[in-house]
C-alpha positions as CSV (number, residue, x, y, z in Angstrom):
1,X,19.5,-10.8,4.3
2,X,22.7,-9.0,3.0
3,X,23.7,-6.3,1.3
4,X,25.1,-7.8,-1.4
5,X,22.4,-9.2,-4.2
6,X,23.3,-12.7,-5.1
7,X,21.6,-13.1,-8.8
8,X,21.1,-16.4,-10.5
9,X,21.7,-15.9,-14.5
10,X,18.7,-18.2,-16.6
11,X,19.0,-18.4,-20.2
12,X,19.6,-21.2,-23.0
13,X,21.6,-19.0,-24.8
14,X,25.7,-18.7,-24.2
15,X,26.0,-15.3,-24.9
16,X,22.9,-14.3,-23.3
17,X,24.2,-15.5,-20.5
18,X,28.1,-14.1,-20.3
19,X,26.6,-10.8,-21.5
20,X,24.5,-10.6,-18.2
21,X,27.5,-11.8,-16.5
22,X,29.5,-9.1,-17.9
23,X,27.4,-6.0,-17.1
24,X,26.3,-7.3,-13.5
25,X,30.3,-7.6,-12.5
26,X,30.6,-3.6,-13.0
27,X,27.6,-3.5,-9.9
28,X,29.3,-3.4,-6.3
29,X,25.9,-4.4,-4.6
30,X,25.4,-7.3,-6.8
31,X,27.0,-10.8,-7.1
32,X,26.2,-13.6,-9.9
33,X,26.3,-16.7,-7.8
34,X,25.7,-19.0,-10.9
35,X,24.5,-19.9,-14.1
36,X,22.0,-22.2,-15.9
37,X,21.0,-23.1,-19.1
38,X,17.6,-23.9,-19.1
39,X,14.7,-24.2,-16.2
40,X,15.4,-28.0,-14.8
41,X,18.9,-26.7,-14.3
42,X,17.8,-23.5,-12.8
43,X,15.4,-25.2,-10.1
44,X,18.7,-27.2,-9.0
45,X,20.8,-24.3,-9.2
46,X,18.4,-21.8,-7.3
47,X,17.8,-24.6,-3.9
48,X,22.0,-24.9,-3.4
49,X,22.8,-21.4,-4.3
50,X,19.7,-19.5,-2.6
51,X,19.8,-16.5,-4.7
52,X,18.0,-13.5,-3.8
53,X,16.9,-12.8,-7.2
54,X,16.8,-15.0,-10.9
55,X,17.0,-13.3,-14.0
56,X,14.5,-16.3,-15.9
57,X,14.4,-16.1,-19.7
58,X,11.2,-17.2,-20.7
59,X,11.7,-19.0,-23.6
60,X,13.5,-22.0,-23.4
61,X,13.4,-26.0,-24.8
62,X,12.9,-28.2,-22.1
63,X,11.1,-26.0,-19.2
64,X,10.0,-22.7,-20.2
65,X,10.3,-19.4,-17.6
66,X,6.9,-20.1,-16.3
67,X,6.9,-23.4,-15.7
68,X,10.2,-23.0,-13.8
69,X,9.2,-20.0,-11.8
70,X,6.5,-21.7,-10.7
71,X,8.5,-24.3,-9.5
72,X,10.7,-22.1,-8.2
73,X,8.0,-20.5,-6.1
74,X,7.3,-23.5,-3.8
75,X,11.5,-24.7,-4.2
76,X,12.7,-21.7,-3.3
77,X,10.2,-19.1,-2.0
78,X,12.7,-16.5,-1.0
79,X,13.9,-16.0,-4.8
80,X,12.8,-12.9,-6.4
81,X,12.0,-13.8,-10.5
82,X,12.7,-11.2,-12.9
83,X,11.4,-12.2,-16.6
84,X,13.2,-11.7,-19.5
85,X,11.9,-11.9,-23.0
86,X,11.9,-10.6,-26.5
87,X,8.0,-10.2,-26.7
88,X,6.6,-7.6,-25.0
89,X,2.6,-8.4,-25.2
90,X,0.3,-7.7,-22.5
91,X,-0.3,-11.8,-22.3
92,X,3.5,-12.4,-21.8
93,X,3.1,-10.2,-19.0
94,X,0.2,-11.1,-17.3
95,X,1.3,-15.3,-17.2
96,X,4.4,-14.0,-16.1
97,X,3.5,-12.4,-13.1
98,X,0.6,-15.0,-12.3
99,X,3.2,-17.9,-12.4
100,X,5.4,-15.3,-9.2
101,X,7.5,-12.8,-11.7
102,X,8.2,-9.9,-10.0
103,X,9.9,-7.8,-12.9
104,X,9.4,-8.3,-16.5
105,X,12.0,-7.0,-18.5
106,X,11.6,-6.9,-22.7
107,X,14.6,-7.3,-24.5
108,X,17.2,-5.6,-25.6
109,X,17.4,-3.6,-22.2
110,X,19.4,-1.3,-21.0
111,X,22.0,-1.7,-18.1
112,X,20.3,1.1,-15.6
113,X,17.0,-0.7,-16.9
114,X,18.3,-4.1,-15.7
115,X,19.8,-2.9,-12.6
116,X,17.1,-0.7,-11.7
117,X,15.0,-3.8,-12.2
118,X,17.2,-6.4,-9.8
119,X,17.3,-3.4,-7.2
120,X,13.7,-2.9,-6.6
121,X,12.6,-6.7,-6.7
122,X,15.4,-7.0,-4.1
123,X,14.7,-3.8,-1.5
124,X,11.2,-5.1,-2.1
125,X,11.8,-8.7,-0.9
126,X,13.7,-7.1,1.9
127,X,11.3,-5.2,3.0
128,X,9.0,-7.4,3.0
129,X,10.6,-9.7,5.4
130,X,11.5,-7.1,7.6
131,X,8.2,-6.5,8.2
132,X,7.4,-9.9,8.9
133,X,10.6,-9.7,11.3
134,X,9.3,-6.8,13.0
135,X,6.2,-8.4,13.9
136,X,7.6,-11.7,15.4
137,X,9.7,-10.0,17.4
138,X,7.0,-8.1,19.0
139,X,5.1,-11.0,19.9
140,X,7.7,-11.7,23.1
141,X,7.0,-8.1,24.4
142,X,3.0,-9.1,25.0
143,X,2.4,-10.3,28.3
144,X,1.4,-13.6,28.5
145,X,-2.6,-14.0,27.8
146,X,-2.7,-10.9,26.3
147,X,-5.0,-10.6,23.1
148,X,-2.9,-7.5,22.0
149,X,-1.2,-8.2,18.4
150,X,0.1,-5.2,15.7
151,X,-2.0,-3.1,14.6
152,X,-3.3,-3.4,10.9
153,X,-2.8,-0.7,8.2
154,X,-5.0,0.1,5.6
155,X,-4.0,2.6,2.5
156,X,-6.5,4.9,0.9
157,X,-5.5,4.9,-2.1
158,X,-6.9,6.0,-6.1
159,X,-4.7,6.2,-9.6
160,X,-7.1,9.0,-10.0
161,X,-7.6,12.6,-8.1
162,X,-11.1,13.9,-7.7
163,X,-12.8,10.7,-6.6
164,X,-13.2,11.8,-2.8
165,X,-9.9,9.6,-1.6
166,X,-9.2,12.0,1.1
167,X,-13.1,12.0,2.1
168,X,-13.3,8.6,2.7
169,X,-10.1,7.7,4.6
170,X,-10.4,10.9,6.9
171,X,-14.4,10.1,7.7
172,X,-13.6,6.0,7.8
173,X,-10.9,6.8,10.8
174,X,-13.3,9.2,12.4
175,X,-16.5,6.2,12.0
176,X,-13.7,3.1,12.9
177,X,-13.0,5.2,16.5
178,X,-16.5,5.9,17.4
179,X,-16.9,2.1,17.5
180,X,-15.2,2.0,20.8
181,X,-11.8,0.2,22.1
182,X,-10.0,0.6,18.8
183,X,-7.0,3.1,18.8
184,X,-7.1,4.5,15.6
185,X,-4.3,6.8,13.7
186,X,-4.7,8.5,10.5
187,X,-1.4,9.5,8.8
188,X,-1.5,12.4,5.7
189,X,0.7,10.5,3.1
190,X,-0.1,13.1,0.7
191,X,3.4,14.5,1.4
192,X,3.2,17.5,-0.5
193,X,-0.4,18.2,-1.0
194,X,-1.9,16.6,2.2
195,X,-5.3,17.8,2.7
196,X,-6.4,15.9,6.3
197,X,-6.1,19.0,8.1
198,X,-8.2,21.0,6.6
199,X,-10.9,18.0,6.8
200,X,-10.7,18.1,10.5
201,X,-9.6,21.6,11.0
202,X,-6.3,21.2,12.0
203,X,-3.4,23.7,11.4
204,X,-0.8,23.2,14.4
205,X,2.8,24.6,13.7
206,X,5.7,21.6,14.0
207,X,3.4,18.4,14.1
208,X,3.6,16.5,11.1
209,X,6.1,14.2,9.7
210,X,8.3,16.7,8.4
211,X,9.2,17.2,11.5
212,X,9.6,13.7,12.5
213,X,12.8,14.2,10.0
214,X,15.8,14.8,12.3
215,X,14.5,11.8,14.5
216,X,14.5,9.2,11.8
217,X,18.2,10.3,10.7
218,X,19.4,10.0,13.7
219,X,18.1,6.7,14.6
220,X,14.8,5.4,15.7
221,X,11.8,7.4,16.9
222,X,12.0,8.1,20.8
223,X,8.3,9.4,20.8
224,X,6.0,9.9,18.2
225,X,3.2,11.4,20.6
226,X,4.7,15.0,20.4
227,X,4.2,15.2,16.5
228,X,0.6,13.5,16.9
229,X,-2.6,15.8,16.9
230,X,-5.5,14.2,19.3
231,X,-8.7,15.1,17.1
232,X,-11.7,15.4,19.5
233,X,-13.3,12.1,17.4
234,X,-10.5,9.7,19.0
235,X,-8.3,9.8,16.0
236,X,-4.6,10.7,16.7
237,X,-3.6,12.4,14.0
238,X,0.1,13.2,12.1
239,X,-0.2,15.4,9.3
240,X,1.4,15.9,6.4
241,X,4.5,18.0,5.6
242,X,3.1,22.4,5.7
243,X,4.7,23.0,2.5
244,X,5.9,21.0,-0.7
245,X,9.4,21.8,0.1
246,X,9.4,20.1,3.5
247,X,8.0,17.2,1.6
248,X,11.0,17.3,-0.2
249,X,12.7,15.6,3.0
250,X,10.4,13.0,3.9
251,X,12.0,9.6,2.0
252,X,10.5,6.3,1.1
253,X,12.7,5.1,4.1
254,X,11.2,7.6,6.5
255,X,7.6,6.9,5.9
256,X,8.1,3.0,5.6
257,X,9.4,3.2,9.7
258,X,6.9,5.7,10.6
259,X,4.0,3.2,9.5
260,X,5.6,0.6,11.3
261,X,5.8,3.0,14.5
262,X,1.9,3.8,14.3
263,X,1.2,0.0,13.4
264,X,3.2,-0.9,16.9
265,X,1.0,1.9,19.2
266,X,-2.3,1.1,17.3
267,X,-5.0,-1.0,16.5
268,X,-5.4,0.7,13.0
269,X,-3.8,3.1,11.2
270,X,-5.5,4.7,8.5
271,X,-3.1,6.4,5.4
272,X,-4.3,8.8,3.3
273,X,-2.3,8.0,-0.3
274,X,-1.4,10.5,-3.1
275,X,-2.9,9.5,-6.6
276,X,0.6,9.6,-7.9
277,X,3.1,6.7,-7.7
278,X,6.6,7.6,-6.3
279,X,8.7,5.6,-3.8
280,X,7.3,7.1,-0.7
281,X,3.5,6.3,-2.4
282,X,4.8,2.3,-2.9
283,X,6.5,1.9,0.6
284,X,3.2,2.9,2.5
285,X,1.2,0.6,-0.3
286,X,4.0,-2.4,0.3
287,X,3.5,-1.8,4.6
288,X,-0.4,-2.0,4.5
289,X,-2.1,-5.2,5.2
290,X,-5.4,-3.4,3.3
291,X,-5.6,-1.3,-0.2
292,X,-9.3,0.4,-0.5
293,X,-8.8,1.5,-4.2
294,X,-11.0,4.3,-4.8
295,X,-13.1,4.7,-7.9
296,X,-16.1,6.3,-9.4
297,X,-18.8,6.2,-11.8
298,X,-16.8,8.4,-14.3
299,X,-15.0,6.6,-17.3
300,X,-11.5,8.2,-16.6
301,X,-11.4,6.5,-12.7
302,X,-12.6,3.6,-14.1
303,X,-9.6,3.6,-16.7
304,X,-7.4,4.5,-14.2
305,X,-8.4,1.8,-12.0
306,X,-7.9,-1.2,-14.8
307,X,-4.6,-0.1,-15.3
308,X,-3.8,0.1,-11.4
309,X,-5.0,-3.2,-11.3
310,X,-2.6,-4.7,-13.6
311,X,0.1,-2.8,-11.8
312,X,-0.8,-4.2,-8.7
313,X,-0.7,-7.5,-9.9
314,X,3.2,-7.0,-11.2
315,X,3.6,-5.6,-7.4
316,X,1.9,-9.2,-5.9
317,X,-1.0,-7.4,-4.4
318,X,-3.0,-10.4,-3.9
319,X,-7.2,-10.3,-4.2
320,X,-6.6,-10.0,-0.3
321,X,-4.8,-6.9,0.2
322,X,-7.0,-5.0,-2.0
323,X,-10.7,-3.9,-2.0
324,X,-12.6,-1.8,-4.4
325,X,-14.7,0.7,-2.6
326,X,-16.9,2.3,-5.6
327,X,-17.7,6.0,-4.0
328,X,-20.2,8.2,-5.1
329,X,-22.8,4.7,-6.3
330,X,-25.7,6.2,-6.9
331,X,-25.1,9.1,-9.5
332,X,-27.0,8.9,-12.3
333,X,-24.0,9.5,-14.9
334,X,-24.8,6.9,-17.6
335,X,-22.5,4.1,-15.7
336,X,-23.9,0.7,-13.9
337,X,-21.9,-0.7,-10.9
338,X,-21.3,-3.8,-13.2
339,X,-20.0,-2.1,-15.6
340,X,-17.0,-1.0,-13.1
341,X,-16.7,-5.1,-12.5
342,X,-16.5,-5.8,-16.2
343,X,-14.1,-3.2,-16.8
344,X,-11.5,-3.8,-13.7
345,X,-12.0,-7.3,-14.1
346,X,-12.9,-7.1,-9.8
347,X,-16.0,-6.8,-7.7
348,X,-17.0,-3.8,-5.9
349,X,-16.8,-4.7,-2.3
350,X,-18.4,-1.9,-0.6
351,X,-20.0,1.2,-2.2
352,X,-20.7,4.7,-0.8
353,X,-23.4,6.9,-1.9
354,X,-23.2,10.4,-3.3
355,X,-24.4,13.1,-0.8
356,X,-22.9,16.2,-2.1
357,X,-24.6,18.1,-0.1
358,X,-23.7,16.6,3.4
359,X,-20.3,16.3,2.0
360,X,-19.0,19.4,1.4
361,X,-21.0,21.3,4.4
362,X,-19.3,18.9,5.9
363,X,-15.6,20.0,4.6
364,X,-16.2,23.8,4.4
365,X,-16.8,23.4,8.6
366,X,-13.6,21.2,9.0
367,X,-16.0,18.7,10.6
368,X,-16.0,14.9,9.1
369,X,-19.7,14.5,7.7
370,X,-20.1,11.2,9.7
371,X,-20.1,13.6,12.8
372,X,-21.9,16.6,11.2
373,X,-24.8,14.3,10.1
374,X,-24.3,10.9,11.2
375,X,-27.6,9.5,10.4
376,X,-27.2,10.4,6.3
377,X,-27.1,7.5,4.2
378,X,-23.4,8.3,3.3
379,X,-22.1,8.3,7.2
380,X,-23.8,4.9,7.5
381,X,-22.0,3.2,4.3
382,X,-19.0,4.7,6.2
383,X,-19.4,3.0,9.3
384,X,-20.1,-0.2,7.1
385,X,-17.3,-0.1,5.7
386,X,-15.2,1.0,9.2
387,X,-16.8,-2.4,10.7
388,X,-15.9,-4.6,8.1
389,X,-12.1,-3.4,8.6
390,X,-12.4,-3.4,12.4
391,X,-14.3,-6.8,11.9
392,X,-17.0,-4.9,15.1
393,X,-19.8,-6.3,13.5
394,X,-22.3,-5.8,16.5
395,X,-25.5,-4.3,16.7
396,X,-24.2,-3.1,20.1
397,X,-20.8,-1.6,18.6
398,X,-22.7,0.5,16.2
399,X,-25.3,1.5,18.5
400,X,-23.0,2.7,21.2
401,X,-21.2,4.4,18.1
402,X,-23.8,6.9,17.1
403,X,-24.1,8.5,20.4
404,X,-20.0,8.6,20.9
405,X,-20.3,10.3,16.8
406,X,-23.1,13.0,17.9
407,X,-20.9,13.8,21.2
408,X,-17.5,14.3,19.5
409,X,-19.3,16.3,16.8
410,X,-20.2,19.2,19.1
411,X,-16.6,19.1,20.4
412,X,-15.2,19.1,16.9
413,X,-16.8,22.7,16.6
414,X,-14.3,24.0,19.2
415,X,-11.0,22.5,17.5
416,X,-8.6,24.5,17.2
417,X,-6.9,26.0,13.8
């Protein structure tokens, strides 16, 4: 793919059009390869110009914007659509980005908003198939025979703090490693407040991805192994940055290749996700292959959560990619598991009960609670849930993982600070 953004300009109107023209030709990075007046025209356009992105106005005579970026989606798959229209409505939106929109822009926009806009559906798209690149040229590498393939990634992720995020994804790698012959990582992307240490009692100095820093400018990672922590579960560990202003240095870019380093040397990697949406928070959410989206029986998580939904679905999260994990199920606070389903318009694929108890004994020792008291009710919805990721269904598996959970928890007691 190259550096240069080749746009294809869609609108029925003249001046619509040259205007576009006009501002794009100020942009170095960006080049308008052509020009159509309404969506048959584009579809022709768009298969002998391949452009990397199509700025579709979706209001026109003959073939509207959604009828043609449909088309557009099977004609020319590698086309990035950015919608353009005067009505801004919720409904506009939504058939926009279920017909393959990747932007919808509301007009009049600005410039910055228009090249922001072309930008990001662009880095995403090129991301994206560097990713898929990444992992076909690995293949080669495997011996022959070999049932080894790239690890998956799964993000821990909630639009909303409180809701026991950090909980689950630090007790879910700890459960997915006692299930035997599955290297697990779990990675603190909670730059600047990362609290996975403290959940496993781990406060080395100069291991965590802060420090990974100078090897990423440089060039590509030698050796991750000397800034990973070897918890006494199984888990390898890389924390997050000590301090806020060390997060400062850790990029979008940086935590993007340090996924795809982990993905490479692992079966699964487990990310811990702020509850805050910045570029670093979006590159780990675009690299995993599995989004458990937090929520709980409290009406602000549940608001939260609709509107993440729809914002994943302008991201193309598919139904695949994420799962709802409702934690917390059982409290009596007024609120009905289907009420979360007819509010987030999804169903609740795995729930975890509330054990406040076991929990926070659990977190004031710095010992995961699915080692502390593996037989609760909470550590056994955990391990559900790590089996259904791990896809270990067998009675064996999670038989021969209680007695690996009980030894590493008396271990754990001796880790060191």
């Amino acid at each position: 793919m190259s550096d240069r953004i080749k746009v294809l300009i869609v609108d029925d109107i003249r001046e619509t059009r040259d205007h576009l023209s006009k501002l794009l030709s100020f942009e170095t990075d960006i080049d308008v390869v052509g020009v159509a007046a309404s969506g048959a025209e584009a579809i022709e356009q768009a298969v002998a110009l391949v452009p990397d992105v199509v700025l579709m106005d979706i209001n026109m005579p003959d073939m509207d914007g959604i009828a043609a970026t449909e088309l557009l989606a099977a004609k020319c798959p590698s086309a990035s659509v950015v919608m353009m229209s005067v009505q801004g409505e919720a409904d506009y939106l939504r058939r926009s980005m279920l017909a393959g929109a990747r932007e919808f822009l509301v007009k009049p926009f600005s410039s910055d908003e228009l090249n922001a806009s072309i930008r990001q559906v662009w880095t995403r798209e090129r991301d994206k198939m560097s990713r898929i690149g990444i992992a076909a040229a690995a293949v080669p590498q495997k011996a022959i025979g070999s049932s080894e393939q790239a690890g998956q990634v799964v993000a821990v992720f909630s639009p909303k703090g409180g809701v026991g995020k950090t909980t689950v994804a630090v007790n879910l790698a700890v459960a997915a490693a006692s299930l035997g012959n599955t290297r697990v990582a779990l990675m603190d992307g909670s730059f600047q407040f990362g609290d996975v240490g403290v959940l496993l009692n781990l406060n080395p100095k100069n291991k965590s991805i802060a420090d990974l820093v100078p090897e990423l400018d440089a060039g590509e990672i030698e050796s991750i192994d000397t800034f990973i922590i070897d918890h006494s579960s199984g888990v390898r560990v890389l924390l997050a940055p000590p301090s806020p202003e060390a997060a400062e240095h850790v990029t979008a870019s940086h935590a993007k290749r340090v996924v795809e380093k982990l993905r490479a040397e692992h079966d699964l990697v487990v990310i811990d996700c702020p509850a805050t949406f910045n570029d670093a928070t979006l590159a780990v959410l675009d690299a995993a292959d599995i989004i458990l989206t937090i929520v709980s029986l409290e009406i602000t998580s549940i608001k939260n959560m609709r509107l993440f939904m729809e914002v994943a679905e302008q991201l193309g999260y598919g139904a695949d990619k994420l799962r709802i994990v409702l934690n917390r199920a059982d409290a009596a606070l007024g609120i009905r598991v289907s009420d979360v389903e007819n509010s987030i318009g999804r169903k609740v694929q795995h729930t975890i009960v509330s054990d406040g108890r076991s929990v926070v004994y659990a977190l004031n020792r710095g010992v995961p609670f699915f080692l502390s008291n593996r037989e609760a009710q909470v550590s056994q919805d955990i391990l559900r849930l790590a089996t259904a990721i791990v896809g270990s269904e067998s009675p064996v598996a999670v038989a021969e993982a209680a007695t690996t959970a009980k030894a590493a928890a008396k271990k754990s007691l001796f880790a060191w600070r």
